[in-house]
C-alpha positions as CSV (number, residue, x, y, z in Angstrom):
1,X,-3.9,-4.4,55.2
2,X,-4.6,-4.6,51.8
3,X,-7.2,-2.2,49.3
4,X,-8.4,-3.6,46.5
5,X,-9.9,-1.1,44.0
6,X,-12.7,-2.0,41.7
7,X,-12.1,-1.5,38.1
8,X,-13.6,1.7,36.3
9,X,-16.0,0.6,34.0
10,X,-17.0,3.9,32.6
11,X,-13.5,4.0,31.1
12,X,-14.3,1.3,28.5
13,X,-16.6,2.5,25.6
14,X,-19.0,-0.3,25.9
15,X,-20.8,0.7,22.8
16,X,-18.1,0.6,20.9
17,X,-16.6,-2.7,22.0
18,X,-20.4,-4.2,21.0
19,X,-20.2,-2.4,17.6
20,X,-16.8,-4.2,17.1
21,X,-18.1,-7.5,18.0
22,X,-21.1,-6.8,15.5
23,X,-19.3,-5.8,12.6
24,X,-17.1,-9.7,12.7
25,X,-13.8,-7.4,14.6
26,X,-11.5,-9.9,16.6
27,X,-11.7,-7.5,19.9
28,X,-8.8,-9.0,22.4
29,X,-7.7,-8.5,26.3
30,X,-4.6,-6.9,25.7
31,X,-5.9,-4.7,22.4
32,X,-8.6,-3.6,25.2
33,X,-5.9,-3.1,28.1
34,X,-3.6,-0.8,25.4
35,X,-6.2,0.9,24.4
36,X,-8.0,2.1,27.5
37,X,-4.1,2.1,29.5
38,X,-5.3,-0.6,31.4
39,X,-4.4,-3.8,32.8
40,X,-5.6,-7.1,31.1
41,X,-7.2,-8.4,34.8
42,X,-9.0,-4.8,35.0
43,X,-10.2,-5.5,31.3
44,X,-11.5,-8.8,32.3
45,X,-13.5,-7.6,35.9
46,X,-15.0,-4.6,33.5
47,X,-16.3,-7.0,31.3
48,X,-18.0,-9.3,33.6
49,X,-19.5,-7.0,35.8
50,X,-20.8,-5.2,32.4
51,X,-22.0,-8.0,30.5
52,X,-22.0,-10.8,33.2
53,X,-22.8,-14.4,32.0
54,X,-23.0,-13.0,28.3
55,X,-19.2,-12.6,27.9
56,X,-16.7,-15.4,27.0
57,X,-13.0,-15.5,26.8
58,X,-11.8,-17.6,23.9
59,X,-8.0,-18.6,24.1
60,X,-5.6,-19.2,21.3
61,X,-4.5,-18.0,17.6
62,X,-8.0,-17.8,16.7
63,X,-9.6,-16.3,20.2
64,X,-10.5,-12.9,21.9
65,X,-13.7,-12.1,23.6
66,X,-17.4,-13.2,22.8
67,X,-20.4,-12.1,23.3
68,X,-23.6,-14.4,24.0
């Protein structure tokens, strides 16, 4: 049998992810996942059950994470 455990949202400082985006900060997965000590999946599942259909991953040089 396997557990799956949600991830802890209250761990990310939503507010100051937001204030990144705002202020033109390329905010990234793994930047997120180094800074909270968590792993880039968790990151992701935070995210989306914060923001929902709001958030979007970019890939590439020039990516990181939007908000709608």
């Amino acid at each position: 049998m396997t557990t799956t455990t949600t991830p802890n949202s209250t761990s990310i400082d939503f507010a100051a992810f937001e204030t990144a985006l705002n202020n033109g900060v390329r905010v990234t997965l793994k930047d997120l996942a180094v800074q909270y000590g968590m792993k880039t999946d968790d990151v992701r599942r935070s995210l989306v059950a914060w923001y929902g259909a709001r958030v979007t991953f970019m890939r590439g040089r020039t990516g990181g994470i939007r908000l709608a």
